[in-house]
C-alpha positions as CSV (number, residue, x, y, z in Angstrom):
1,X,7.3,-22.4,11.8
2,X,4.7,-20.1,13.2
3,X,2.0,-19.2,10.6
4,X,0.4,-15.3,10.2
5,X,-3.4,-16.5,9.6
6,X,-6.4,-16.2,11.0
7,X,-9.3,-17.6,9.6
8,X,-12.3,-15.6,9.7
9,X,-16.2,-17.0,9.5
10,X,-16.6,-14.9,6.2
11,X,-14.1,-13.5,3.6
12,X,-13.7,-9.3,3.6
13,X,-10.5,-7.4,1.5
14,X,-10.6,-4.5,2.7
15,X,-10.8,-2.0,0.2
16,X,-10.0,2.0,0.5
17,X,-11.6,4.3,-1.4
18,X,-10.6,8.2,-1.8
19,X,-13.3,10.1,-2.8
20,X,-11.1,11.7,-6.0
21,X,-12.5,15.6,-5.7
22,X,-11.2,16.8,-9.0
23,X,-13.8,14.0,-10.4
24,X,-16.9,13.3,-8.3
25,X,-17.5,16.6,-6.9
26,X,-20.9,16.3,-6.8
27,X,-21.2,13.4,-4.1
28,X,-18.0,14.6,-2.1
29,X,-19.9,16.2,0.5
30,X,-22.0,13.4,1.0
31,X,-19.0,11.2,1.4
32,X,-16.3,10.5,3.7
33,X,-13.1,11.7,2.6
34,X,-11.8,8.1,2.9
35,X,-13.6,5.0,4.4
36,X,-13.8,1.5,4.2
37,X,-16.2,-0.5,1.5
38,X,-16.7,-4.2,0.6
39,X,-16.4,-3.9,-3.5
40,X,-18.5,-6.2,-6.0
41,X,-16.7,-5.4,-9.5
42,X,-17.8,-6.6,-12.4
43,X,-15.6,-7.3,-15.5
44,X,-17.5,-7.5,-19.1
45,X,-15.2,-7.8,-22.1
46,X,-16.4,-6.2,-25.1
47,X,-15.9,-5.7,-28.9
48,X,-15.6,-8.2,-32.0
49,X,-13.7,-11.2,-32.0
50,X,-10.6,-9.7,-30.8
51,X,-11.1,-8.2,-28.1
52,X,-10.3,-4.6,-27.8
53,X,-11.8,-3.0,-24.6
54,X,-13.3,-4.5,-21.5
55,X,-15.3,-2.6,-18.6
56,X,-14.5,-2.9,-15.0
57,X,-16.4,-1.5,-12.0
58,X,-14.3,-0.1,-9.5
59,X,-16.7,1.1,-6.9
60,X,-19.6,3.2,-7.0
61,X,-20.3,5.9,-9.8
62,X,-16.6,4.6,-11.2
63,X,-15.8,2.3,-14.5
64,X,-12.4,1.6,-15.2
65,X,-12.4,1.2,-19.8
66,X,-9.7,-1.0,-20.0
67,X,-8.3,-0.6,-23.8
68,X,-5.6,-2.2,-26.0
69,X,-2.2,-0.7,-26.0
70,X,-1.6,0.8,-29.4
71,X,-5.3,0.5,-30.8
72,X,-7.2,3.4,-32.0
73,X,-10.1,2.4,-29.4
74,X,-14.0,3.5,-29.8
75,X,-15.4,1.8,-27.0
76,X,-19.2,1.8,-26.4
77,X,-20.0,2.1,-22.8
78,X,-23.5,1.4,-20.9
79,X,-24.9,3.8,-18.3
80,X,-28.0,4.7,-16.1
81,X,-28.9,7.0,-14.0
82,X,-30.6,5.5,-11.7
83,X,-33.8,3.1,-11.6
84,X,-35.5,5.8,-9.2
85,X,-35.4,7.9,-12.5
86,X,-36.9,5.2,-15.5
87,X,-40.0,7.0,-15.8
88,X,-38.5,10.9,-15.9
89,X,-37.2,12.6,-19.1
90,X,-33.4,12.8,-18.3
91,X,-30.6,14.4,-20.0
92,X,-26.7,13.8,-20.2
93,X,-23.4,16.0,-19.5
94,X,-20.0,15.2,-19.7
95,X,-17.6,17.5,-18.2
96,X,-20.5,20.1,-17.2
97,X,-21.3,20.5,-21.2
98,X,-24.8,18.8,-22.3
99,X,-23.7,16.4,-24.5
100,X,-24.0,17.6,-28.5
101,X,-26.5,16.0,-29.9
102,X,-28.2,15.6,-27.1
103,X,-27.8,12.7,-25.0
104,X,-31.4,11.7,-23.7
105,X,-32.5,7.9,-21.9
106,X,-31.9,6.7,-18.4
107,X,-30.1,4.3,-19.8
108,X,-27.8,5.3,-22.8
109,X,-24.8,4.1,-24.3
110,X,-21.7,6.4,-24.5
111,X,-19.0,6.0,-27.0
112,X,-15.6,7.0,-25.8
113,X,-12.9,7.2,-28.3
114,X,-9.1,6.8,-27.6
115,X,-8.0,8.1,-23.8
116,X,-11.1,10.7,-23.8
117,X,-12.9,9.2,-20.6
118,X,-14.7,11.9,-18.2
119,X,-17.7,12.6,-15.7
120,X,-20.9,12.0,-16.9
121,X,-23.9,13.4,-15.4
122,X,-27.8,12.9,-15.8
123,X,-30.2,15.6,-15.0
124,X,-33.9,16.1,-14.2
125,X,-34.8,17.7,-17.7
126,X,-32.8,20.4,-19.5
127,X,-33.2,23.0,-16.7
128,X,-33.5,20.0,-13.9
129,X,-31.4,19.2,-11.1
130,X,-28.4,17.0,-10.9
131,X,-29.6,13.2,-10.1
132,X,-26.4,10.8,-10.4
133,X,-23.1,10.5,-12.4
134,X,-20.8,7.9,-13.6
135,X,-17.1,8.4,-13.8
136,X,-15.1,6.8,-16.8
137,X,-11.5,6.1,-16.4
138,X,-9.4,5.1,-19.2
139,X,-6.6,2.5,-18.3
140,X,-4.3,0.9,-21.0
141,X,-4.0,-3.2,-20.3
142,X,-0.9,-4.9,-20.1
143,X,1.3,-3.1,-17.9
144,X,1.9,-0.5,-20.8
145,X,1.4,3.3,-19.8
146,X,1.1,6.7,-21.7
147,X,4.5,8.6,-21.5
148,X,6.3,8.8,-17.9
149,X,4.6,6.1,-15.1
150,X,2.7,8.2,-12.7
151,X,4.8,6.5,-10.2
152,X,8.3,5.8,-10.1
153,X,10.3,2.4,-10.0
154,X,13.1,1.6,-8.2
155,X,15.1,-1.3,-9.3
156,X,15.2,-3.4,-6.0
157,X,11.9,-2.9,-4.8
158,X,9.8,-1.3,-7.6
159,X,7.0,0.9,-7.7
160,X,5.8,0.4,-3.9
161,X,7.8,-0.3,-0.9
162,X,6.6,-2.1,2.2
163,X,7.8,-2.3,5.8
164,X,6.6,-3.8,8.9
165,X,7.8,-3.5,12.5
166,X,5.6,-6.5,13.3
167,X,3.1,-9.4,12.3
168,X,0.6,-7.6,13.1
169,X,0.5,-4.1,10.7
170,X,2.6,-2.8,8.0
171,X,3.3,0.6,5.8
172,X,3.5,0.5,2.4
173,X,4.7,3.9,0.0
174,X,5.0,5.1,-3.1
175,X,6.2,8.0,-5.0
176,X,4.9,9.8,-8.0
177,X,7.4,11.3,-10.9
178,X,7.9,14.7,-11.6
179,X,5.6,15.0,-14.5
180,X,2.3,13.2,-12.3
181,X,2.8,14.9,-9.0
182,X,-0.9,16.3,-9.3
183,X,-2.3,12.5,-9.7
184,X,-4.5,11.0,-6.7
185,X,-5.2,7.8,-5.5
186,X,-8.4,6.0,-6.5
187,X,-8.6,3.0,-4.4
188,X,-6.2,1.1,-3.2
189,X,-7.2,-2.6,-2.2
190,X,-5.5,-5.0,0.7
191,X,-6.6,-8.5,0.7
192,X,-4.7,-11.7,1.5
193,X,-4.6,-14.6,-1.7
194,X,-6.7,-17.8,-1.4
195,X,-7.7,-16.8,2.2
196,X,-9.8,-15.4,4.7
197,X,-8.1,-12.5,6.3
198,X,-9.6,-9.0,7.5
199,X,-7.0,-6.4,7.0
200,X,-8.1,-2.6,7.4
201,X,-6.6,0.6,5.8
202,X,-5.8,3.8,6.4
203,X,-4.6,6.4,3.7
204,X,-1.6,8.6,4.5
205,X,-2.6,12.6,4.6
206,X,-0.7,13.1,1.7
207,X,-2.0,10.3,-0.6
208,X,1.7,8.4,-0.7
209,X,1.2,5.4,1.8
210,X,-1.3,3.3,3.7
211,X,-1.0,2.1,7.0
212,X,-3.0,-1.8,6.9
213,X,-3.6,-3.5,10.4
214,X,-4.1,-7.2,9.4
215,X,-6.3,-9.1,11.6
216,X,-5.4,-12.3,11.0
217,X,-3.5,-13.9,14.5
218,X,0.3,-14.5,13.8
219,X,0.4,-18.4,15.7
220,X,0.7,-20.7,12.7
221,X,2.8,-20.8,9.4
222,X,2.1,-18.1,6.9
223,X,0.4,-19.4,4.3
224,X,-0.6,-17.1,1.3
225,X,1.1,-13.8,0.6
226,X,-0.7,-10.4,1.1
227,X,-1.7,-8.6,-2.3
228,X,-1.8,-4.6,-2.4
229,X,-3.0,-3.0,-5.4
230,X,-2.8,1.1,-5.7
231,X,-5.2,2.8,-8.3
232,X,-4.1,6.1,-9.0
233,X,-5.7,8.6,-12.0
234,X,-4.3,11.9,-13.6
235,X,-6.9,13.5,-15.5
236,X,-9.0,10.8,-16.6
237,X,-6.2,8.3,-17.5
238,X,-6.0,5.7,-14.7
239,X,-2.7,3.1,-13.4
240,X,-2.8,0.4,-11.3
241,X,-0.1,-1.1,-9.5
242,X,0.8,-4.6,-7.8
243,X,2.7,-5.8,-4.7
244,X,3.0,-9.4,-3.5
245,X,4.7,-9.8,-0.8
246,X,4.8,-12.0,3.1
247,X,4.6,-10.4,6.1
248,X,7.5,-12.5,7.2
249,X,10.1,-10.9,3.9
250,X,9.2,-7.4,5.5
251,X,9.3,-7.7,9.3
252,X,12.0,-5.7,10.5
253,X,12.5,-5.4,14.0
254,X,12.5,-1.6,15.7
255,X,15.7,-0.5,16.9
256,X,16.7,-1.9,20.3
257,X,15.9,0.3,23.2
258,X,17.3,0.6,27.0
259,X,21.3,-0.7,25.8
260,X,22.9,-0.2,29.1
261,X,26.9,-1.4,29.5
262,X,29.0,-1.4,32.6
263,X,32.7,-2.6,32.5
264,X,32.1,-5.8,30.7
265,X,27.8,-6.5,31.2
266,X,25.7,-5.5,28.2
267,X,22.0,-5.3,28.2
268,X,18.8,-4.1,26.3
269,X,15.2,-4.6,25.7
270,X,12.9,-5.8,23.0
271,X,11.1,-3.3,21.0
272,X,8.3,-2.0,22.1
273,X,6.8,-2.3,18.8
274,X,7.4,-6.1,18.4
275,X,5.1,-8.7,19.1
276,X,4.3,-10.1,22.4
277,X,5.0,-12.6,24.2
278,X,8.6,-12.2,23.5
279,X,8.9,-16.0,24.6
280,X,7.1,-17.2,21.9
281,X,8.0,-14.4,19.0
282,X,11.6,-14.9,19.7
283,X,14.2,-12.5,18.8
284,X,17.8,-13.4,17.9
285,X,20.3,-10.6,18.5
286,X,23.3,-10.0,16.4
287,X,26.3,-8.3,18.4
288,X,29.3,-6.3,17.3
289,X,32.4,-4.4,18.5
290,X,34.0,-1.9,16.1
291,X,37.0,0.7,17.1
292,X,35.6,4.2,18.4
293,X,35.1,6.1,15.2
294,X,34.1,3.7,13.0
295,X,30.1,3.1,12.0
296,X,28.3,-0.4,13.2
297,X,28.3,-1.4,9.5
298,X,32.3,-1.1,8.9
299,X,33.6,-4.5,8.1
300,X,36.6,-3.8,10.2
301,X,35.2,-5.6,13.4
302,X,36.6,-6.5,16.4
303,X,34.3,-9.0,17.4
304,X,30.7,-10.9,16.1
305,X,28.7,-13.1,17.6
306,X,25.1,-13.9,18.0
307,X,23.1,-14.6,21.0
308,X,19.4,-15.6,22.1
309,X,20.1,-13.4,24.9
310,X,19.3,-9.7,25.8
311,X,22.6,-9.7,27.4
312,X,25.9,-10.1,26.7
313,X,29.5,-10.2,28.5
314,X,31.9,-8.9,26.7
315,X,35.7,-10.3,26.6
316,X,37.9,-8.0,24.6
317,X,41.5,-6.2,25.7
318,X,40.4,-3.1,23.5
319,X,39.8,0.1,26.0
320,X,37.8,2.1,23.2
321,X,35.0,0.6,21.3
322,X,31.6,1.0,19.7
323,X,29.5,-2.0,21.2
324,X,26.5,-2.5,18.5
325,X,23.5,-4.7,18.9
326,X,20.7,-5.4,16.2
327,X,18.0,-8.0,16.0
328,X,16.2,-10.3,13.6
329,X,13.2,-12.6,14.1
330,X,14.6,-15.8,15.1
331,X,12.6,-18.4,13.0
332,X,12.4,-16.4,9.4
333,X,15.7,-14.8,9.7
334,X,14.3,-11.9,8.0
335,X,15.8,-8.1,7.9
336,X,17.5,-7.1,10.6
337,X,16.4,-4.2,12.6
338,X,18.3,-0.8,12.8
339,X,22.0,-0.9,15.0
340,X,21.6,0.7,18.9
341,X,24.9,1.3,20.2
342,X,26.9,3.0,22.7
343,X,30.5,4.2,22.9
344,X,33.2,3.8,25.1
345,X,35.2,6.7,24.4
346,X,37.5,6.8,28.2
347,X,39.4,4.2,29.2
348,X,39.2,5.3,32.7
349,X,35.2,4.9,32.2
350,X,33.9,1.4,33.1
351,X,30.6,3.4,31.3
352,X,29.6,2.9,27.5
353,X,27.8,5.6,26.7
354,X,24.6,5.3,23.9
355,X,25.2,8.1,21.1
């Protein structure tokens, strides 16, 4: 079997970073709106014995507090404004409100109680300008969430759904519940397991997708499975969601262009969209014959077969038919794509016409 891996001379995930506006609004117009970032994140457990919160950086300016489920949390967290600042008197906001008593250091500790993260800023004395910030998202550990999930599961596929047209990109969504239609997307992180693999992002407009080009040349056996994780905040309250998945489970061909038929000779071509050559990313075609009237998915068939072929004679004493074609990569018999069909509705018509 033909693997989807390319080996690269270093390792990259690509990661994709939003520049959440609600939150960091004072770097926003320094920032791209979205863009591409290699992420270092560092993970330091904290508390007694039994561990009750741990600290995660995300990305720049951003720490994920990652806190017990069920646990009346006061959590401690470092920050610092900046080493550019050590020897200047700075002072601390959260929210836009200095900090009661006040908060004064370049590096201070913070203590956040419960779900009560925020944006905390450091300024150049108590009149002074605004010199850096640090972002503290509160995210509950174990899977367990506060109230309604920000996004909602469906049963066969579960939080996020991925497709692919080829081995080369794929489309992944989500949807957000009624309740958490105002949340945005954090970061969201693409990276193959145990490999090196480039695969680059791009956010949908509307925050509920990401297109991913994978770089890594489809010739060999695919070895390790693609790992997507979506980080999406309301408020200050962060989730983070998980999808595993092979290319190969999610290829599904595009729907078969160009289906010609003429008395008896059927023909069409490969998709466009599907990976080239066509020789050696073969194609097997599924092909069907239903009474005029009836959909390419009714069980009540007149004929199926399967060919290797982008033709097909057909042998039947029915005058009016639906002929349907679909396709399916050959070697991981995965999903098959959408039907194309055409229609002959006159017997006097040697013509099946595509509807």
């Amino acid at each position: 079997m033909r693997s989807l891996c390319r080996h690269a001379e270093h390792r990259r995930a690509s990661h994709l970073i939003c520049c959440p506006h609600r939150i960091i609004t004072s770097t926003c117009s320094k920032m791209h709106a979205l863009f591409l970032m290699v992420l270092c994140a560092g993970l330091w457990p904290v508390g007694s014995s039994s561990i009750e919160y741990s600290i995660e950086a995300l990305m720049d300016n951003v720490l994920a507090l990652k806190v017990r489920h069920g646990v009346a949390t006061k959590a401690s967290v470092p920050l610092s404004c900046g080493e550019a600042y050590e020897n200047q008197r700075v002072l601390w906001k959260k929210n836009g409100e200095w900090i009661n008593p006040p908060l004064e250091g370049n590096q201070v500790q913070v203590e956040v109680k419960e779900m009560d993260g925020g944006n905390y800023t450091c300024h150049l004395g108590p009149d002074g300008d605004y010199l850096n910030h640090t972002v503290i998202l509160v995210q509950l550990e174990s899977g367990h969430k506060i109230g309604q999930d920000i996004l909602t599961e469906q049963s066969d596929i579960g939080h996020i759904h991925c497709s692919a047209y080829n081995y080369s990109s794929f489309h992944c969504t989500w949807k957000r519940s009624k309740l958490r239609e105002s949340a945005s997307v954090l970061l969201v992180r693409a990276e193959r397991q145990s490999s090196y693999s480039e695969i680059s992002c791009e956010l949908d407009a509307d925050g509920s997708g990401i297109h991913c080009q994978d770089a890594s040349c489809p010739h060999k056996e695919e070895q390790h499975r693609i790992r997507l994780i979506v980080y999406i905040y309301i408020g200050y309250y962060l989730e983070v969601y998980t999808r595993l998945f092979y290319l190969r489970d999610i290829v599904r061909p595009d729907a078969l262009p160009n289906l010609r038929g003429n008395k008896k000779e059927f023909s069409w071509s490969h998709p466009d969209s599907w990976e080239k050559p066509c020789t050696y990313f073969a194609l097997q075609f599924q092909v069907k014959v239903v009474k005029k009237g009836l959909s390419c998915d009714s069980t009540e068939h007149i004929m199926l077969e399967e060919t290797p072929e982008t033709k097909y004679e057909l042998n039947i004493k029915t005058k009016k038919y639906t002929f349907c074609v679909r396709a399916q990569d050959k070697h991981t018999q995965g999903p098959f794509s959408p039907w194309s069909f055409c229609t002959r509705a006159n017997p006097k018509s040697q013509e099946c016409v595509p509807t």
